[in-house]
N, C-alpha and C positions, 0 to 999 in steps of 0.2 A: 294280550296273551298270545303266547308261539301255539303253534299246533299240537308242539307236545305238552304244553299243557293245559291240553283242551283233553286229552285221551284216557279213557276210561280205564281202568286195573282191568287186564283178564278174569276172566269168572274163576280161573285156581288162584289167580293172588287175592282174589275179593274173600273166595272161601275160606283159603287154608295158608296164602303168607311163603312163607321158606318154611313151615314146617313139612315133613314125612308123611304122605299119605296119599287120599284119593277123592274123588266123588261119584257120584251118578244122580240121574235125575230122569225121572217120568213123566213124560208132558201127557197130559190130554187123558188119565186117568177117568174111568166115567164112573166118579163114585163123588160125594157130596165131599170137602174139604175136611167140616164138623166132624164126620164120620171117622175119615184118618186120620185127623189130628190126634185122636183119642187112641189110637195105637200108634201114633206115633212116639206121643208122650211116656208112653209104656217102655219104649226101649233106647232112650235116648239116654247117653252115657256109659248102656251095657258094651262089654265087650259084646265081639262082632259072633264068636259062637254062642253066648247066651241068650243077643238077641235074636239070633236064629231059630234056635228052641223054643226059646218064648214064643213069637210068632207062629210055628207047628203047631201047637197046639192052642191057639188062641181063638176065642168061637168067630170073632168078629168077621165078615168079607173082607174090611181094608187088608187082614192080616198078609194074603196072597201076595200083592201087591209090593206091599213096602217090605215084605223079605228078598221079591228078585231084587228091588234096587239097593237093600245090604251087599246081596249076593255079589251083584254088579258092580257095585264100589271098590267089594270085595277084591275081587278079582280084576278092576283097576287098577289095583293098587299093587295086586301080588305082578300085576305082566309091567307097569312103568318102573316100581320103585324095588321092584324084587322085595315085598314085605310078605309074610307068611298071614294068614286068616287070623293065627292065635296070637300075633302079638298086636292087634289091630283093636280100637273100641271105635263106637259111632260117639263122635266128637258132636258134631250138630245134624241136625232132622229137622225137617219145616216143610212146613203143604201152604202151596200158595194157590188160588182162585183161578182155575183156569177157565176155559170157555164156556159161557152158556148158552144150552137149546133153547129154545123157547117154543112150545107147543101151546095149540087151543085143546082146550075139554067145550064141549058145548053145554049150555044147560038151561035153565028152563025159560021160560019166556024169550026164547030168542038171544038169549045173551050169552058168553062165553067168558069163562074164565082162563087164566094163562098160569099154565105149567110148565116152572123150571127145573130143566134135566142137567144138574150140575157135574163139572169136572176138577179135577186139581192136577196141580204141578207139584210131585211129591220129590224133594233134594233131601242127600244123604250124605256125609261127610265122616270119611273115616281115617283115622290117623295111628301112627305108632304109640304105642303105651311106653311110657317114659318110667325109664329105669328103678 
């Protein structure tokens, strides 16, 4: 095998290919994965101002969250590709496991139990709405 092909796709050709669009991504999120996945699955497909909305008034904490990195995609996508917010949908969303704390709780007889303070890697991917 040559060098080149040994080498990996860029993380925009792995996401989105030659298609129109954008990404962002949130590393180090200090919220459980579980948790956002469940709003994430909530706006995944909507155009980029519905799932804005959506997210405003969503009770969940992830909601906070996984709206700046629409937002941020967002506006990736409007400063690289000169695309507008309204013709934009979120194509793919995914929360991947990021780092874990690990803390003691102490407890009775001398022993201690271990608590995990989870984070995630929350990617968004937004693209032109086709004609």
């Amino acid at each position: 095998m040559t060098n080149a092909e040994k080498t990996r796709p860029t993380r925009r050709a792995a996401l989105l290919g030659d298609r129109q669009g954008s990404y962002a991504i949130a590393r180090g999120v200090r919220m459980s994965p579980t948790k956002v996945r469940r709003v994430v699955d909530v706006i995944r497909g909507l155009d980029v101002t519905d799932a804005l909305d959506a997210l405003k008034f969503a009770p969940q904490a992830a909601a906070e969250p996984v709206s700046k990195v629409i937002a941020s995609a967002a506006a990736n996508a409007q400063h690289t590709d000169n695309l507008r917010a309204e013709d934009l949908f979120v194509s793919q969303a995914f929360v991947d496991e990021g780092m874990t704390m690990r803390r003691i709780r102490p407890r009775a007889k001398g022993s201690a139990s271990r608590i995990l303070k989870r984070s995630s890697h929350i990617t968004v991917v937004v693209e032109k709405k086709e004609a």
